[in-house]
N, C-alpha and C positions, 0 to 999 in steps of 0.2 A: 658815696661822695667822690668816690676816684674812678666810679663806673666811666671808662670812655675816655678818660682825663688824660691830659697829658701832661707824664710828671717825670720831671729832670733830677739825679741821685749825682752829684756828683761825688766824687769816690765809693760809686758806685759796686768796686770789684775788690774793697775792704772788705773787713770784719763784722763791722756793723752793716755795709751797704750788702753786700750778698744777701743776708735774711731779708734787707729791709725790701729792696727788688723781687724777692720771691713771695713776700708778703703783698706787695703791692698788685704784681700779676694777679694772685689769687683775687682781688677784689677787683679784676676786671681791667686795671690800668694799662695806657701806654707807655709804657719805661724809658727811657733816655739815658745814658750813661754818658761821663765823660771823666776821663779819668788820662794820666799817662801812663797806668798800667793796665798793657792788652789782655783780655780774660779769655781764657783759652774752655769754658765750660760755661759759659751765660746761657740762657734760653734763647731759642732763634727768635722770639717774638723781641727781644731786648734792640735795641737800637745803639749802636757804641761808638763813640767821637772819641779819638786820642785826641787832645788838646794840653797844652797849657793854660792852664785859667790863671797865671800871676800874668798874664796878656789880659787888656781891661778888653780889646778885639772879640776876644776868643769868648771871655763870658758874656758878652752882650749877645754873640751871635749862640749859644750854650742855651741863652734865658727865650727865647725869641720863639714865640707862639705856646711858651708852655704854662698850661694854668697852676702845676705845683712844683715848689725845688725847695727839695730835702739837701742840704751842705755841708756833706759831709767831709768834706776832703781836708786834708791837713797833714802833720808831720808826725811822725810817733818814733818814740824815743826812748832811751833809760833815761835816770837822772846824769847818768855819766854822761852822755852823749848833752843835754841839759848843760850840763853845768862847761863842758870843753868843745863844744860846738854849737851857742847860744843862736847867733846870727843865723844858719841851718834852719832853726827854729822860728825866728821871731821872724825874717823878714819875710819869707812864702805864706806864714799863715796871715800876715797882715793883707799883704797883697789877695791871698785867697778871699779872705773874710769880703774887705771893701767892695774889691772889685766886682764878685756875683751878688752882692747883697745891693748895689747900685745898679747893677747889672735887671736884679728882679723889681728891682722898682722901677724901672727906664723903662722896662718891657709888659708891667702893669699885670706883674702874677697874681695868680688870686692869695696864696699865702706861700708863706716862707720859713723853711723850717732853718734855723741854726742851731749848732752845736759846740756849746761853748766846753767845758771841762772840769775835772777837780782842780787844776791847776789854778786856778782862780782864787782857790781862797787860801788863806792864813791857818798854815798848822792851830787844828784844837781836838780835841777828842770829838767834837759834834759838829757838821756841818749846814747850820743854816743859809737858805737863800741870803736871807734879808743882809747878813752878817758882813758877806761880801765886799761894800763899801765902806764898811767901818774900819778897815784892817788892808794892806798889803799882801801879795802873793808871797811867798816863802822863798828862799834865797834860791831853793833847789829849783823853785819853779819859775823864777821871777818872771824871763826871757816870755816865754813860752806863756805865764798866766794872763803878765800885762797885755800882750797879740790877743788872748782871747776875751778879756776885757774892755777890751777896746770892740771888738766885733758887739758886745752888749748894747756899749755907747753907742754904737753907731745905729742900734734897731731904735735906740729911744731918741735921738736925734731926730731921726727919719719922722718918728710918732710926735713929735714935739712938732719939727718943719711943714711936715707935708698930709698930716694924718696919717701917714701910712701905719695904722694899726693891724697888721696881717703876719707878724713875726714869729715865732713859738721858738724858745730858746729854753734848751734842755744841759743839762750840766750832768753826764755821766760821772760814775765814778770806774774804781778797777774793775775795766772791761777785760773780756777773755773768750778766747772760744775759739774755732774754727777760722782759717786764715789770719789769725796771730802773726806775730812777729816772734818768729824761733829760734833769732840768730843767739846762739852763745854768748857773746856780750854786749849785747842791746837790749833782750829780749825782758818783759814786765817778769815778776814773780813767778805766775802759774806758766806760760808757756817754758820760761826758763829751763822750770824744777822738771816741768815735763820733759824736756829735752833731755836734761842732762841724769831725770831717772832711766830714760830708755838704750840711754847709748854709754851707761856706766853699772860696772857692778857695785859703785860706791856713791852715795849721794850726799855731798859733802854742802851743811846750811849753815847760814851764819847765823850766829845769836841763837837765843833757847827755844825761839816760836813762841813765844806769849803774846807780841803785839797781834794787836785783834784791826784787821783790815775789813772793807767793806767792798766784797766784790759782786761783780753785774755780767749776765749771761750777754750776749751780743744778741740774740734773738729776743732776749726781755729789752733792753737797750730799742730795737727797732719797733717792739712793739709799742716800747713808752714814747715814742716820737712820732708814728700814727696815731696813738692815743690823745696827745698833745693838740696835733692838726686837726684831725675831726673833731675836737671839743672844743678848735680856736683858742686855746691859753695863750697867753701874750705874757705872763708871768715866768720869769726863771724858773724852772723848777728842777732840782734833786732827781736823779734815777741811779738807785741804785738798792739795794739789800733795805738798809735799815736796822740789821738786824750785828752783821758782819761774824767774821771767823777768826780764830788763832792762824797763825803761818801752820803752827803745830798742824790742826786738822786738814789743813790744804798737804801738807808733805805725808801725813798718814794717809790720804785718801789716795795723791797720786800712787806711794808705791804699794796701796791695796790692788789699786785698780791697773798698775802697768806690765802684770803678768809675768813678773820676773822677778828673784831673789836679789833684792838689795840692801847693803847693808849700809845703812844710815847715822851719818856724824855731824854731829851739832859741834860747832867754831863756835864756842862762847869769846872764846878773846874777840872777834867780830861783833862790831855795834847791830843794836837790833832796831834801831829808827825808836821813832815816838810810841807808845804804851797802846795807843786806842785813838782810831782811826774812822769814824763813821757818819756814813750820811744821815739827816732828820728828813726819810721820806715821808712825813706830815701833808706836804701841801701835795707832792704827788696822790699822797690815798686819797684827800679831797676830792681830789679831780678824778676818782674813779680807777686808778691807773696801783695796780701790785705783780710783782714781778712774778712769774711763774718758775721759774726754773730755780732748780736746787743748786747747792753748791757742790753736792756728789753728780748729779745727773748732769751736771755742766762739765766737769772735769773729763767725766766718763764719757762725755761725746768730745771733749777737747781730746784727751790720749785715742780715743781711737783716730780719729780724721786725723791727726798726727799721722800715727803708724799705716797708714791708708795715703797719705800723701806726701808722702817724703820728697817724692819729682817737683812737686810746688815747692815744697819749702826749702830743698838745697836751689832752684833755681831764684827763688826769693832772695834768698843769702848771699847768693851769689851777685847778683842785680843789686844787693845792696852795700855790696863791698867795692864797684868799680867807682 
């Protein structure tokens, strides 16, 4: 399907787009990146445009001759960063979303992949598609859910207006893995605990570890979004576990696997969020689509590219503090 093809990644030199570009190569593709962070380790075969795409300019000229574009780009964040720097969030992803998703219809792609989020749906223990419009995004997420809700609207707009039925919208859930975001106070759960197992002889957690989270390898993540495309789903769909973990075994696992003596403190006085936390990958397994990567074998390649790339990820932190 991608033999020869020319297919556009924008954020491209993320977490998810790193596998999803070397996945792509492998099946023969011409790559496109565009991103405004320059990649200092892409394939020489990769093609790489610094641009802005919240410029409607930039992603028209972005979409222009290419038969596929996977959309990846957006904002990543804690909730802190959420809840005290909302605008940060809501208005580039709006801008992103619109503008390449007009962008690939102007220019007559053959399909289109978006990436919408967990942030979309309303705290419950089980996350169905369909659930979505019945409920409000969550206060923590609101900013940032309604942005990527609205990018939803806009594919079935497009399918209602124009026909344009060539969409795949995918809704990860806690993503992790390799070129994470590491910074000490932004950074999601697992690169967090990682961080701060590596560079502390104390690893200090909040709450007891019982809430059970649903996390997703960034290589499963790219693979369920090619999966998506070649089988043309046009339906929302779940990627992620299914299955999900305690915090507990995500913090026993990192300081199994981080090769050093640490002595570990649970902050019960610290809130532990919501009890159970998980995706219904139902219509994913439908479609043929089960995530391969473990929750040990994912950590274990997240600590190590860690301790292997340190240069990226202080230069990351860095770039992300100015």
């Amino acid at each position: 399907m991608f033999k020869n093809k020319k297919v556009l990644v924008t954020g491209g030199t993320g977490m998810i787009g790193r596998p999803l570009v070397s996945l792509l190569l492998e099946r023969g593709a011409k790559v496109y990146i565009v991103s405004l962070d320059e990649p200092h380790d892409l394939a020489d075969s990769v093609e790489f445009v610094k641009a802005d795409l919240t410029h409607f300019d930039n992603c028209l000229e972005a979409c222009d001759g290419m038969d596929y574009v996977f959309n990846l780009v957006g904002v990543k964040g804690s909730p802190k960063m959420c809840k005290e720097q909302p605008a940060d969030f809501m208005v580039p992803m709006i801008q992103f979303n619109t503008n390449m998703m007009e962008a690939a219809r102007r220019k007559n792609v053959k399909w289109y992949l978006y990436t919408s989020s967990v942030g979309v749906y309303h705290p419950a223990e089980i996350f169905k598609e369909d659930d979505v419009w019945k409920t409000f995004p969550s206060d923590n997420d609101r900013f940032a859910g309604w942005a990527k809700r609205i990018g939803e609207l806009q594919a079935q707009a497009y399918s209602i207006q124009y026909g344009w039925d060539c969409v795949s919208i995918v809704r990860p859930a806690n993503v992790y893995g390799p070129y994470d975001n590491f910074d000490p106070e932004n950074a999601m759960v697992i690169p967090s605990l990682v961080r701060k197992a590596l560079e502390n002889d104390v690893l200090s957690v909040w709450g007891d570890g019982s809430p059970i989270r649903d996390f997703i390898h960034a290589k499963d993540v790219a693979l369920g979004m090619l999966h998506m495309v070649e089988n043309k789903i046009t339906e929302p769909v779940n990627l992620g576990s299914g299955d999900g973990v305690t915090i507990k075994t995500i913090v026993d696992l990192i300081v199994k696997h981080c090769g050093k003596n640490i002595d570990l403190h649970w902050d019960t006085t610290k809130p532990t969020g919501d009890a159970r936390r998980l995706f219904d990958m139902s219509r994913a397994n439908s479609h043929g689509f089960y995530p391969s990567v473990t929750i040990e074998e994912g950590i274990v390649d997240t600590i190590n590219w860690f301790k292997s790339n340190r240069d990226i990820v202080d230069r990351s932190h860095n770039a992300f503090r100015k």
